[in-house]
PyMOL Python script that loads the backbone (N, CA, C, O; Angstrom):
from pymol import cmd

cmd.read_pdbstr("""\
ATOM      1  N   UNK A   1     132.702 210.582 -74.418  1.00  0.00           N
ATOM      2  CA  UNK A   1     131.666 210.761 -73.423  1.00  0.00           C
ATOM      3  C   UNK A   1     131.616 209.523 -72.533  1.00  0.00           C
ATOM      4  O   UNK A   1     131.608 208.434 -73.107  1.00  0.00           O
ATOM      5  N   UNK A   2     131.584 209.554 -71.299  1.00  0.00           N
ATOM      6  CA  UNK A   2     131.381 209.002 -70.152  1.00  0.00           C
ATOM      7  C   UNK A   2     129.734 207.673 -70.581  1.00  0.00           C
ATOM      8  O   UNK A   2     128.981 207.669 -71.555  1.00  0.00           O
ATOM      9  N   UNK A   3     129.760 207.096 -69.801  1.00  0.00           N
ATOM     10  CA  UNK A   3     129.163 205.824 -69.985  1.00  0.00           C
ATOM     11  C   UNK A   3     127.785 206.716 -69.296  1.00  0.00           C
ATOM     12  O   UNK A   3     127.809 207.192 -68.161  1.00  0.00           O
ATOM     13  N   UNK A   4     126.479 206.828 -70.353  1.00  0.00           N
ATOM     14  CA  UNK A   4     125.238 207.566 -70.022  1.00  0.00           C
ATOM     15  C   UNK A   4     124.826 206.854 -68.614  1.00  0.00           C
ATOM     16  O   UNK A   4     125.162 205.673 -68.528  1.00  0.00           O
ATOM     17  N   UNK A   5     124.060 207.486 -67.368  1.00  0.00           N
ATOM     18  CA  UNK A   5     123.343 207.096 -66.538  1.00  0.00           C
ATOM     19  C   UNK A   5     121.948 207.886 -66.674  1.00  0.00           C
ATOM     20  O   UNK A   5     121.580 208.640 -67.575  1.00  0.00           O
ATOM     21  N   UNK A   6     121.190 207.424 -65.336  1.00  0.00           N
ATOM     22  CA  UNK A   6     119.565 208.051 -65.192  1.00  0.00           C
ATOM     23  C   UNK A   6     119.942 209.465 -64.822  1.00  0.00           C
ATOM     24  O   UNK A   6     119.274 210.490 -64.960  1.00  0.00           O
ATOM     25  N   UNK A   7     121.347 209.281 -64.243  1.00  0.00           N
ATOM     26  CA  UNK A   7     121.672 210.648 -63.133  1.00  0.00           C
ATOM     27  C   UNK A   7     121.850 211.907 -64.323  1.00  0.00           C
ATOM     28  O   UNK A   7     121.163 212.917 -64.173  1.00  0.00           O
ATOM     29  N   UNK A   8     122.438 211.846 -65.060  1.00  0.00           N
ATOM     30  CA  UNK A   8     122.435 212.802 -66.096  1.00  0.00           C
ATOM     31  C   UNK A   8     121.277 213.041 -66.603  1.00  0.00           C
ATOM     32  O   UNK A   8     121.159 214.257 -66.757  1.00  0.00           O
ATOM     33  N   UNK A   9     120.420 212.508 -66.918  1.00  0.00           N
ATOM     34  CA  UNK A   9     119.203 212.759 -67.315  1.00  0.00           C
ATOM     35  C   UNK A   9     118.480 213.424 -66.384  1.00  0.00           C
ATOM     36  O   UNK A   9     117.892 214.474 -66.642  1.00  0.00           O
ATOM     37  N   UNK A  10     118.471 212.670 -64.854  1.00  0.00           N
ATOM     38  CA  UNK A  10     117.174 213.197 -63.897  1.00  0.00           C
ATOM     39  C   UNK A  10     117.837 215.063 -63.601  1.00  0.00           C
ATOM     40  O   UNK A  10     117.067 215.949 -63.232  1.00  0.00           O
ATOM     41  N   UNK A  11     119.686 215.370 -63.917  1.00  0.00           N
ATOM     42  CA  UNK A  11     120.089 216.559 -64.013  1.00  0.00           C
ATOM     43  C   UNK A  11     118.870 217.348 -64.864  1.00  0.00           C
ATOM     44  O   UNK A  11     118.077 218.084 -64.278  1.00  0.00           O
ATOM     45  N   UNK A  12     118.821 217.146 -66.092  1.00  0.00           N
ATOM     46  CA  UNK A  12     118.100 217.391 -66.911  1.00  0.00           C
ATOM     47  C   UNK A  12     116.401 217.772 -66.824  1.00  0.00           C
ATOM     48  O   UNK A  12     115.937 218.755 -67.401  1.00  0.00           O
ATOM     49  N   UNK A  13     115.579 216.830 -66.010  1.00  0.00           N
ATOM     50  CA  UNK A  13     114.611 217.105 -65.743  1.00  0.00           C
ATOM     51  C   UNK A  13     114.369 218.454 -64.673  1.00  0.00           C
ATOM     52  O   UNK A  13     113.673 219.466 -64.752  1.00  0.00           O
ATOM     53  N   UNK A  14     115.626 217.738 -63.307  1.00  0.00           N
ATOM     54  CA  UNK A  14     115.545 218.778 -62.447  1.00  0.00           C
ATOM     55  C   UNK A  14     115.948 220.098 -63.220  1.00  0.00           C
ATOM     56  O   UNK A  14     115.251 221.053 -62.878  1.00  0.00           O
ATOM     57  N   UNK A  15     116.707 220.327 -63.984  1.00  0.00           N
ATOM     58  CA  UNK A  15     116.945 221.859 -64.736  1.00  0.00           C
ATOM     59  C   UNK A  15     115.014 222.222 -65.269  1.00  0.00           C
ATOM     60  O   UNK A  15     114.251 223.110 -64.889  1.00  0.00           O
ATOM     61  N   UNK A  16     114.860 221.352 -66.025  1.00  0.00           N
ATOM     62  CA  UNK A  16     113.350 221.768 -66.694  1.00  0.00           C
ATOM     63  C   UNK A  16     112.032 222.183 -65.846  1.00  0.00           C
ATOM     64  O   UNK A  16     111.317 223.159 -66.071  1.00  0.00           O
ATOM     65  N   UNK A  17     111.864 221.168 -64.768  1.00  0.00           N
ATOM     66  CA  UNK A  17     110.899 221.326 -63.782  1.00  0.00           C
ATOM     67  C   UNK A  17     111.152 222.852 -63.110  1.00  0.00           C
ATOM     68  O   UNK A  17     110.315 223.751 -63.037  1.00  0.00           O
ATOM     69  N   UNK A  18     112.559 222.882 -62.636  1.00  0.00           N
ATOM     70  CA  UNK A  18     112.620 224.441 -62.171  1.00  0.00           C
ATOM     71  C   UNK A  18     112.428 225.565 -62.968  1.00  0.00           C
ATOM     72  O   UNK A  18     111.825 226.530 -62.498  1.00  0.00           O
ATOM     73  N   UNK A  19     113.117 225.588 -64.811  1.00  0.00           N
ATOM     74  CA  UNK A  19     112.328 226.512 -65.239  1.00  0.00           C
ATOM     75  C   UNK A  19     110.773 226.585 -65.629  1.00  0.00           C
ATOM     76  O   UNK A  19     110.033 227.553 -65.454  1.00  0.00           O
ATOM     77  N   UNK A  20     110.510 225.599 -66.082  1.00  0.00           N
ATOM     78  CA  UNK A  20     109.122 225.363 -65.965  1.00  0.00           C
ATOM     79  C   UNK A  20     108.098 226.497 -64.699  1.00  0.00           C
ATOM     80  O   UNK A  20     107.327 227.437 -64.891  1.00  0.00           O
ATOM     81  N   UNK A  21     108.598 225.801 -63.434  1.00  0.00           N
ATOM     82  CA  UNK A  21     108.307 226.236 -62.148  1.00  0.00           C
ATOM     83  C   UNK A  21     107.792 227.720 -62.099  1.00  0.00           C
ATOM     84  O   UNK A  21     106.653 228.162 -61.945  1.00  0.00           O
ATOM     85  N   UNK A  22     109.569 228.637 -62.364  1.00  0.00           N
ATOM     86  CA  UNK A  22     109.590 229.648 -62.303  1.00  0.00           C
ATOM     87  C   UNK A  22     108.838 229.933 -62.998  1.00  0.00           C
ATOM     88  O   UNK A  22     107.675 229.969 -62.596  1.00  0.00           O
ATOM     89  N   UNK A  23     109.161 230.291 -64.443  1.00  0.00           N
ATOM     90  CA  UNK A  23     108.186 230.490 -65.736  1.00  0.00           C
ATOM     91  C   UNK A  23     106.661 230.648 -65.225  1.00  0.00           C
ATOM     92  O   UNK A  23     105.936 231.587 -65.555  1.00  0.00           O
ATOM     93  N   UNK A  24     106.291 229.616 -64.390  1.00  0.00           N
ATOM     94  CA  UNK A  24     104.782 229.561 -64.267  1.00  0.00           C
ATOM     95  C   UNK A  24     104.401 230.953 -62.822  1.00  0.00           C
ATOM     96  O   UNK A  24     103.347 231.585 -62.747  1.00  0.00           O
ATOM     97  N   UNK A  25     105.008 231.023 -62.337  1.00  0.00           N
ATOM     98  CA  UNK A  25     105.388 231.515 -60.762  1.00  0.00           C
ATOM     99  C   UNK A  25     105.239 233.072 -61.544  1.00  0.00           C
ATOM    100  O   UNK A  25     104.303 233.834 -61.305  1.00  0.00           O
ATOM    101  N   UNK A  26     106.130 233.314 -62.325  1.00  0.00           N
ATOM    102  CA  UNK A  26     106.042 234.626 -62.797  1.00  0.00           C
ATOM    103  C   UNK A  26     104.851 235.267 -63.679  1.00  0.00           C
ATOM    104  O   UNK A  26     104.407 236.387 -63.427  1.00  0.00           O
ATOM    105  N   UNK A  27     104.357 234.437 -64.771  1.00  0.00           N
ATOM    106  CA  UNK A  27     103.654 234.609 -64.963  1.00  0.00           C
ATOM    107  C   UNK A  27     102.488 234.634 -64.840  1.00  0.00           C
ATOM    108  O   UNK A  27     101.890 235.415 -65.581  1.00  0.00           O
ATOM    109  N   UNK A  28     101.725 233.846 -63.917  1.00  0.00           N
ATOM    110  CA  UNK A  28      99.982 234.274 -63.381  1.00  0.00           C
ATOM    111  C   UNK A  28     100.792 234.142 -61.935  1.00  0.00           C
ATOM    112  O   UNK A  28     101.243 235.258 -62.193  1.00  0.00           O
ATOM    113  N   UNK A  29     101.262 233.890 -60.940  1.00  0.00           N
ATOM    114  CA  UNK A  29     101.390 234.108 -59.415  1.00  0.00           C
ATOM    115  C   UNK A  29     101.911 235.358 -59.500  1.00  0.00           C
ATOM    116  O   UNK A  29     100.950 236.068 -59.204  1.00  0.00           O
ATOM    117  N   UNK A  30     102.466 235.786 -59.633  1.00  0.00           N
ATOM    118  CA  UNK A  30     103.507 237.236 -59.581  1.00  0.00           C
ATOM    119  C   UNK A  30     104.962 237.440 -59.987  1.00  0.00           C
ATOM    120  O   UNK A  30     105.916 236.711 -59.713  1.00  0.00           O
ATOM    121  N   UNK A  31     104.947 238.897 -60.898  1.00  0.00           N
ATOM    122  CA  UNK A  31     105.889 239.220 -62.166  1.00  0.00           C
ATOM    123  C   UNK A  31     107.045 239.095 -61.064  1.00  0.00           C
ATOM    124  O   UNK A  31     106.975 239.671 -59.978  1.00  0.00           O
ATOM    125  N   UNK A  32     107.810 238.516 -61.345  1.00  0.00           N
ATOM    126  CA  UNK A  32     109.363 239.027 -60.549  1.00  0.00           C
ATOM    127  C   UNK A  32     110.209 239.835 -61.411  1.00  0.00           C
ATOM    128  O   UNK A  32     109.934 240.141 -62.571  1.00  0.00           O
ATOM    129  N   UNK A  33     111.341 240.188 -60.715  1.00  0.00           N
ATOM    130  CA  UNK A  33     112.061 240.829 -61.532  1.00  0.00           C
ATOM    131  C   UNK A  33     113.546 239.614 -62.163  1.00  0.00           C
ATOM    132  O   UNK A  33     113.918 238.668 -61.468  1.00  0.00           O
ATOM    133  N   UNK A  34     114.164 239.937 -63.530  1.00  0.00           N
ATOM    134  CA  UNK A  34     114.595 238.814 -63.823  1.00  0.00           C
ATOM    135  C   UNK A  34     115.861 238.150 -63.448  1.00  0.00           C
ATOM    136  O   UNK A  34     116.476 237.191 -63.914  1.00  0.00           O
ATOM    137  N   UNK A  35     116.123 239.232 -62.130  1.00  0.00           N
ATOM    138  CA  UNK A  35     117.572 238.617 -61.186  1.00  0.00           C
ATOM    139  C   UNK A  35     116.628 237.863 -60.334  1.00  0.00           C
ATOM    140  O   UNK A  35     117.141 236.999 -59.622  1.00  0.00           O
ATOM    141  N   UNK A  36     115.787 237.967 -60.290  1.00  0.00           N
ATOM    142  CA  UNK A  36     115.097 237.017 -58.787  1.00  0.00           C
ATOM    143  C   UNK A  36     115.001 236.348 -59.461  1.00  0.00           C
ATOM    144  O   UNK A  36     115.724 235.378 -59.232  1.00  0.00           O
ATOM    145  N   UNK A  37     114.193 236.234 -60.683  1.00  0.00           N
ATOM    146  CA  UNK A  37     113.639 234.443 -61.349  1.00  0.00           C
ATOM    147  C   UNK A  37     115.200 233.771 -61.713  1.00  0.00           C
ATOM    148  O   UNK A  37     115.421 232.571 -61.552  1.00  0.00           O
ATOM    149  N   UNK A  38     115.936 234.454 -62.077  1.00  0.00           N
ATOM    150  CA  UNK A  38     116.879 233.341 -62.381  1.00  0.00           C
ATOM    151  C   UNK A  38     117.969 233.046 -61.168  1.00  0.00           C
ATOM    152  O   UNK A  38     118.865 232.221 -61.351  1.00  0.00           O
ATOM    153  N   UNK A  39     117.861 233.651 -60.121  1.00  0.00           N
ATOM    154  CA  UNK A  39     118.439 233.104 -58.702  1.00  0.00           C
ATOM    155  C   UNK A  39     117.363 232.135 -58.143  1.00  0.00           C
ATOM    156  O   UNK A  39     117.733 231.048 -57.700  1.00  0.00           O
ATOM    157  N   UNK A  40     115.944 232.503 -58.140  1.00  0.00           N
ATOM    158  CA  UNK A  40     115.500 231.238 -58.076  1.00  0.00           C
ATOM    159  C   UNK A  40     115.280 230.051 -58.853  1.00  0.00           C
ATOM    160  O   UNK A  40     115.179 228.955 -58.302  1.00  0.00           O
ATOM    161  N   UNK A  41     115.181 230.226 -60.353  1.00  0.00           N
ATOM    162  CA  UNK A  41     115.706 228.928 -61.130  1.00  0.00           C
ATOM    163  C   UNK A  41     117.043 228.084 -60.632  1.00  0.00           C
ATOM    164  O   UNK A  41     117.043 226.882 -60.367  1.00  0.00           O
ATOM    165  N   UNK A  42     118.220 229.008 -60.561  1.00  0.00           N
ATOM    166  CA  UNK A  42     119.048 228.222 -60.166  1.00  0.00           C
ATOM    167  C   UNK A  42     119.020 227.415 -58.817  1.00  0.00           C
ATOM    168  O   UNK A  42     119.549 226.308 -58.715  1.00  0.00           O
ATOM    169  N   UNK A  43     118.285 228.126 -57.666  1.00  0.00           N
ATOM    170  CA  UNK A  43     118.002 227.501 -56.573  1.00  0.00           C
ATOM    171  C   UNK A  43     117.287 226.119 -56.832  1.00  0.00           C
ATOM    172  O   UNK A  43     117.698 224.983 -56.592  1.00  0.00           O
ATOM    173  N   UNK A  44     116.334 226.457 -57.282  1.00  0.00           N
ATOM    174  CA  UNK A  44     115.050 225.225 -57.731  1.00  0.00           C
ATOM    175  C   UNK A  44     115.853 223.969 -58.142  1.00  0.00           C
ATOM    176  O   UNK A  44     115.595 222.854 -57.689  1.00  0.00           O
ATOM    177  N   UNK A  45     117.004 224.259 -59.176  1.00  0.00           N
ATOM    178  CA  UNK A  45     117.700 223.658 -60.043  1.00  0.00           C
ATOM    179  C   UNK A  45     118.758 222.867 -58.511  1.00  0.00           C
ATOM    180  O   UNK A  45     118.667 221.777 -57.947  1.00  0.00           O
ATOM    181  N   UNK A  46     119.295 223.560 -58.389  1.00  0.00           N
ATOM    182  CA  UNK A  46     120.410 222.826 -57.151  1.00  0.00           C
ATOM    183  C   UNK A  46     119.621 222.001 -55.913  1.00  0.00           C
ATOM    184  O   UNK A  46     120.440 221.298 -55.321  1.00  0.00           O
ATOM    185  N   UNK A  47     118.628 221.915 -55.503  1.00  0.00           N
ATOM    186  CA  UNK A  47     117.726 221.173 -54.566  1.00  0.00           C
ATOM    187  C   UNK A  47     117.196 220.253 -55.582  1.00  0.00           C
ATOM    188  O   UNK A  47     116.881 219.110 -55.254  1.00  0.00           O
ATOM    189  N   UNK A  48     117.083 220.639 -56.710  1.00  0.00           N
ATOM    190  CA  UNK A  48     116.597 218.831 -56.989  1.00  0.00           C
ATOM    191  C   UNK A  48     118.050 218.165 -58.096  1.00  0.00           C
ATOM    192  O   UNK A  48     117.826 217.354 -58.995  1.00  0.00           O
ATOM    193  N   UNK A  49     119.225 218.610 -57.840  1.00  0.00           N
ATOM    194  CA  UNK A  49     120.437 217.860 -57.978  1.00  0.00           C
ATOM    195  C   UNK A  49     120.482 217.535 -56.587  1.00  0.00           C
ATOM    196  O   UNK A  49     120.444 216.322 -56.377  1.00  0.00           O
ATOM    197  N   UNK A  50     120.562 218.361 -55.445  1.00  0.00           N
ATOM    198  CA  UNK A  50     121.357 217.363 -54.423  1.00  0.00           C
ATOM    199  C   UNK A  50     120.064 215.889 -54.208  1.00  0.00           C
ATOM    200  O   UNK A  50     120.383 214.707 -54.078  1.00  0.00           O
ATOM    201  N   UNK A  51     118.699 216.415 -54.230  1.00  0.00           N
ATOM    202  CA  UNK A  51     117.751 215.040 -53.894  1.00  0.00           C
ATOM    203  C   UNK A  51     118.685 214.183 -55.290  1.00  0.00           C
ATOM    204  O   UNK A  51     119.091 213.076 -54.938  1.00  0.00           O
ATOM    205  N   UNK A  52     118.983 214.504 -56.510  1.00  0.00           N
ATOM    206  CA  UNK A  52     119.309 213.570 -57.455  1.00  0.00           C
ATOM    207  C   UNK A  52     120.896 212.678 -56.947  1.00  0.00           C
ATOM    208  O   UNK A  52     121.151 211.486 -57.118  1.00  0.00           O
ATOM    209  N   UNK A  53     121.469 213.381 -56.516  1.00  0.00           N
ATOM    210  CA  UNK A  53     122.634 212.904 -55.875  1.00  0.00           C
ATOM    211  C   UNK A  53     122.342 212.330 -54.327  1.00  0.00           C
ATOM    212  O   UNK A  53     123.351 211.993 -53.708  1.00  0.00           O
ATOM    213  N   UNK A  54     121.536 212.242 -53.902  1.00  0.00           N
ATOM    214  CA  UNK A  54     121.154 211.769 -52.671  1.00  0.00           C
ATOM    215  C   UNK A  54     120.787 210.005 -52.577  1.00  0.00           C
ATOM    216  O   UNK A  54     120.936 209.122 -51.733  1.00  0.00           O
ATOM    217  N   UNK A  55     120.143 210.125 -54.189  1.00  0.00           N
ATOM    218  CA  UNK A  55     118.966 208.993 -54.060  1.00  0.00           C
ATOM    219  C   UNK A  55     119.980 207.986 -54.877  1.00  0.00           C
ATOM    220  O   UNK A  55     120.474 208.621 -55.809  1.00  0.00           O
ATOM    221  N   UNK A  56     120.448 206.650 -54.842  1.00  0.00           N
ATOM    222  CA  UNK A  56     120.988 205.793 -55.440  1.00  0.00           C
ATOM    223  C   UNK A  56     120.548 205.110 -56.741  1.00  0.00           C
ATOM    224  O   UNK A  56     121.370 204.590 -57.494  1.00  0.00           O
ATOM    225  N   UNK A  57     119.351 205.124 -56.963  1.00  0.00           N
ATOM    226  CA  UNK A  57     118.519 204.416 -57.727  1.00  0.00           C
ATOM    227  C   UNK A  57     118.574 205.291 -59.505  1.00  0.00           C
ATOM    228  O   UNK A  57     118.282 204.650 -60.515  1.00  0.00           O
ATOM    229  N   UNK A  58     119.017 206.878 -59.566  1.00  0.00           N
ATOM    230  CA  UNK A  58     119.239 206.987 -60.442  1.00  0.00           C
ATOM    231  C   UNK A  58     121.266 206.862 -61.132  1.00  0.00           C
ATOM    232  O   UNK A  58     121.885 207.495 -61.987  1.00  0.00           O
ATOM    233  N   UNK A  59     121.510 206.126 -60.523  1.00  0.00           N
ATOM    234  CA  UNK A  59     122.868 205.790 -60.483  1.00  0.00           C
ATOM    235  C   UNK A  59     123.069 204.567 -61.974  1.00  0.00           C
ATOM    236  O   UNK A  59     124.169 204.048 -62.160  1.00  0.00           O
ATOM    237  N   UNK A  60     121.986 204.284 -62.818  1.00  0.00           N
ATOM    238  CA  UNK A  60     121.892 202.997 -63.366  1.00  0.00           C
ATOM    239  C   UNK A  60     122.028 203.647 -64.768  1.00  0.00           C
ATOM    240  O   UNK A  60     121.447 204.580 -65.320  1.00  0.00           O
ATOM    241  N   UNK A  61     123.118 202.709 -65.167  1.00  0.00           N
ATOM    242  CA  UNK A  61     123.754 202.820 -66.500  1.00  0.00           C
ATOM    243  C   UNK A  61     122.735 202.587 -67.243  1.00  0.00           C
ATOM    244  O   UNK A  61     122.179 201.527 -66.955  1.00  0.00           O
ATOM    245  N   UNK A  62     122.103 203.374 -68.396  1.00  0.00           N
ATOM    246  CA  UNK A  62     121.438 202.995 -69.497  1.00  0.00           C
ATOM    247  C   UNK A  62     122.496 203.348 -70.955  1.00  0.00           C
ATOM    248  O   UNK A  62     123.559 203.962 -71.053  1.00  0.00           O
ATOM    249  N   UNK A  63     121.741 202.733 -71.832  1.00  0.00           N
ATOM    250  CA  UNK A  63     121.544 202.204 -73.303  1.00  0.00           C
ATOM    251  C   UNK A  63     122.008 204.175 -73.808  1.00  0.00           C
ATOM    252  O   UNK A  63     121.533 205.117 -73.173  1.00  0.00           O
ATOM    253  N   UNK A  64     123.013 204.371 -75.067  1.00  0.00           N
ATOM    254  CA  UNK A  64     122.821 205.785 -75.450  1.00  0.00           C
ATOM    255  C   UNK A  64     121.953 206.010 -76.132  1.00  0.00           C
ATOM    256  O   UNK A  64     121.683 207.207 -76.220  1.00  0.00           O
ATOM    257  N   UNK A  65     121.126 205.084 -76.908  1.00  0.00           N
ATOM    258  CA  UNK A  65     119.947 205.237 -77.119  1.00  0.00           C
ATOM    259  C   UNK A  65     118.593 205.963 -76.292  1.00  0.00           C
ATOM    260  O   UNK A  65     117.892 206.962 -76.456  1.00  0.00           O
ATOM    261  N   UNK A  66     118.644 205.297 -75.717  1.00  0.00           N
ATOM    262  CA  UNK A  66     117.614 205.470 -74.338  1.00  0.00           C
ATOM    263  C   UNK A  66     117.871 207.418 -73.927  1.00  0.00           C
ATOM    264  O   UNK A  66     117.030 208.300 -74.098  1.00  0.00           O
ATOM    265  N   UNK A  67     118.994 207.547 -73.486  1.00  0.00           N
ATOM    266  CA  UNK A  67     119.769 208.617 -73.154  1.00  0.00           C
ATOM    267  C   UNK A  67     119.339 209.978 -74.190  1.00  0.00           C
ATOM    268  O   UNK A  67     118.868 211.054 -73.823  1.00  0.00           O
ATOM    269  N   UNK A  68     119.712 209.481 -75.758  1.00  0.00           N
ATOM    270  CA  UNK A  68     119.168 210.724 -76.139  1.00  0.00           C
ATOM    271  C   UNK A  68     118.027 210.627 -76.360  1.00  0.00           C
ATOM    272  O   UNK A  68     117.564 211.687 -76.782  1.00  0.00           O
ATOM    273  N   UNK A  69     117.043 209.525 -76.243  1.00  0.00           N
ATOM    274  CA  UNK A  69     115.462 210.065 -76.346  1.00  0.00           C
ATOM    275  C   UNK A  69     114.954 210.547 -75.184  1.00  0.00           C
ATOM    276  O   UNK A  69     114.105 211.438 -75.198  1.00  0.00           O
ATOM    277  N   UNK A  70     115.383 210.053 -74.139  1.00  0.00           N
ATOM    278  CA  UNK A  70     114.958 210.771 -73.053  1.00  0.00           C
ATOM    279  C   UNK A  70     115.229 212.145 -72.635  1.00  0.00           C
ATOM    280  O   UNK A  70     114.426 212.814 -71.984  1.00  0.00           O
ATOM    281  N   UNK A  71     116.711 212.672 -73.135  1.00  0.00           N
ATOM    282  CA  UNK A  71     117.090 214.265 -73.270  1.00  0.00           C
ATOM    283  C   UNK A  71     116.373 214.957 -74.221  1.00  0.00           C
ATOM    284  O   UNK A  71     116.056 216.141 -74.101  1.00  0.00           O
ATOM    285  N   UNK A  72     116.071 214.158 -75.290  1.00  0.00           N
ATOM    286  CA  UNK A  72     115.143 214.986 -76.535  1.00  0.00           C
ATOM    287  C   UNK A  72     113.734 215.225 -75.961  1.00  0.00           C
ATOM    288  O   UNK A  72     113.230 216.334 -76.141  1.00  0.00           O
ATOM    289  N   UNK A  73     112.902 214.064 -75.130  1.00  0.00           N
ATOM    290  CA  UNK A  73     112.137 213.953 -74.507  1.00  0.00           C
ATOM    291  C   UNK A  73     111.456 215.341 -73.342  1.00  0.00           C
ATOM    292  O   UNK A  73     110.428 216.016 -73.283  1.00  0.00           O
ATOM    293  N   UNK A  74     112.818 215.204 -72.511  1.00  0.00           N
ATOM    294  CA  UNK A  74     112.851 216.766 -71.458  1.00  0.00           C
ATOM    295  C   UNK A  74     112.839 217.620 -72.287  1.00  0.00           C
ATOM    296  O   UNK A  74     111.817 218.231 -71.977  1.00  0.00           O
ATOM    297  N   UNK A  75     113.483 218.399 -73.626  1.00  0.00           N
ATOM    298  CA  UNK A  75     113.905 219.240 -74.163  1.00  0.00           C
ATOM    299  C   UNK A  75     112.290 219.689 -74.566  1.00  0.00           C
ATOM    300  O   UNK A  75     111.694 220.719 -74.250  1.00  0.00           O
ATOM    301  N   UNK A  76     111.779 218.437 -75.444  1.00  0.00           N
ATOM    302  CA  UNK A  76     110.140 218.568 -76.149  1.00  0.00           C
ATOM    303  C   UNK A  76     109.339 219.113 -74.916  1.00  0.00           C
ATOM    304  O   UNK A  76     108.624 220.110 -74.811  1.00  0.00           O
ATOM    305  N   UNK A  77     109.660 218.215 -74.084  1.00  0.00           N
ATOM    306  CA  UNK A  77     108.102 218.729 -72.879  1.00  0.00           C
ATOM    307  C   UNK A  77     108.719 220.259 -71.986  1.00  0.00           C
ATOM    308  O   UNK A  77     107.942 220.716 -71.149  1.00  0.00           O
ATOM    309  N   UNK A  78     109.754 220.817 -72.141  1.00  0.00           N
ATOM    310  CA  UNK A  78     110.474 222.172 -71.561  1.00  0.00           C
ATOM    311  C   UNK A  78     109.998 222.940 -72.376  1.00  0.00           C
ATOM    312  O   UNK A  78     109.476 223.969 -71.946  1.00  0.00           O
ATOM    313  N   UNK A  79     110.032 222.662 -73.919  1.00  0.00           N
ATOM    314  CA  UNK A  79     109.647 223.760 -74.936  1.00  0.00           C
ATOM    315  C   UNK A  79     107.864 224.232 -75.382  1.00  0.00           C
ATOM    316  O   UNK A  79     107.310 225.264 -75.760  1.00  0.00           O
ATOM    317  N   UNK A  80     107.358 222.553 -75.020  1.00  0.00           N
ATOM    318  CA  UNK A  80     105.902 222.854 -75.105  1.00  0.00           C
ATOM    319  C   UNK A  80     105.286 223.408 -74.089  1.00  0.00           C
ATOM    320  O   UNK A  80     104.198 223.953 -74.277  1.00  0.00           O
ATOM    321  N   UNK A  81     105.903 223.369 -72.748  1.00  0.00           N
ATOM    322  CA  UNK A  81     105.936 224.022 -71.286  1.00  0.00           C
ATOM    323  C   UNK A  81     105.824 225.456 -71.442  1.00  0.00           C
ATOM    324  O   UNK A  81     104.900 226.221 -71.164  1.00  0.00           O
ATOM    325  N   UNK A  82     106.735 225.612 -71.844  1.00  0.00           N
ATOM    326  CA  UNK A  82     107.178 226.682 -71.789  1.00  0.00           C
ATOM    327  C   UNK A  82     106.491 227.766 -72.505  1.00  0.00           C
ATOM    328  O   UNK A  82     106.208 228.802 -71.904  1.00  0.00           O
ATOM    329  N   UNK A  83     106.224 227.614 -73.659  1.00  0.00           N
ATOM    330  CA  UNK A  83     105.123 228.126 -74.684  1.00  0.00           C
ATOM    331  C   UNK A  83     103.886 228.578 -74.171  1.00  0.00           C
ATOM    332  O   UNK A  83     103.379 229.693 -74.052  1.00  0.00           O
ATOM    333  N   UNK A  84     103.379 226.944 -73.785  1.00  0.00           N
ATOM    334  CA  UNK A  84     101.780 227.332 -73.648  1.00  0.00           C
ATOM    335  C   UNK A  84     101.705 227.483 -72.059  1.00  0.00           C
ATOM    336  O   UNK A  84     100.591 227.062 -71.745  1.00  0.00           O
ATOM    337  N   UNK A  85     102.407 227.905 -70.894  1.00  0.00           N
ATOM    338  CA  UNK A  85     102.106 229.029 -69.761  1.00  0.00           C
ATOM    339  C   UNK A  85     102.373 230.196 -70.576  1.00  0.00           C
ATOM    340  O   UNK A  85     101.319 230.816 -70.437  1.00  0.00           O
ATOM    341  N   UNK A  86     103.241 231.024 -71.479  1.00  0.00           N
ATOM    342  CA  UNK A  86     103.105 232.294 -71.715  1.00  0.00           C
ATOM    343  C   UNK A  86     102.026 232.509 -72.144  1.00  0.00           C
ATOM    344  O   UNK A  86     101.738 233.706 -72.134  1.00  0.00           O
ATOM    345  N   UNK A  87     100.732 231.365 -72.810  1.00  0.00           N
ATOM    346  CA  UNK A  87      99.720 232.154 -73.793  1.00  0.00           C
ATOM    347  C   UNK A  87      98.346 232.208 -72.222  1.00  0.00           C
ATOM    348  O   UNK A  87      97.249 232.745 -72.379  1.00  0.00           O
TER     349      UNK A  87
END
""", "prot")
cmd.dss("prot")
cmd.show_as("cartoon", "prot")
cmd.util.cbc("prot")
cmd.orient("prot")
């Protein structure tokens, strides 16, 4: 594996924030159908890679430490997300 950066990670958030997003969008704003939510997840998802590839500042080598708590980190707050908009 490649030497961890922020940029892989902020990949990571931007994936979560968009399902998150959707997830919330569908459920109390309005039901979509599930080719639209996941063409717009992926949309959501690709606009905040290119801002992630835009911006220089997440370009900074961290610790693999750091790396997987912060992926375990997104993963925890995607799953508790995710949960409590369905209830």
């Amino acid at each position: 594996m490649k030497e961890p950066t922020l940029k892989k990670v902020a990949y990571g958030v931007s994936m979560a924030i968009a399902i998150i997003l959707v997830h919330f969008i569908d459920v109390h704003v309005y039901s979509m159908h599930p080719i639209f939510t996941l063409l717009l997840a992926i949309f959501i998802t690709y606009l905040g890679i290119m801002f992630v590839n835009r911006n220089e500042k997440f370009n900074q080598k961290i610790s693999r430490t750091k790396y997987n708590l912060l992926n375990a980190l997104v993963v925890f707050v995607l799953f508790i997300a995710y949960f409590s908009i369905a209830q």
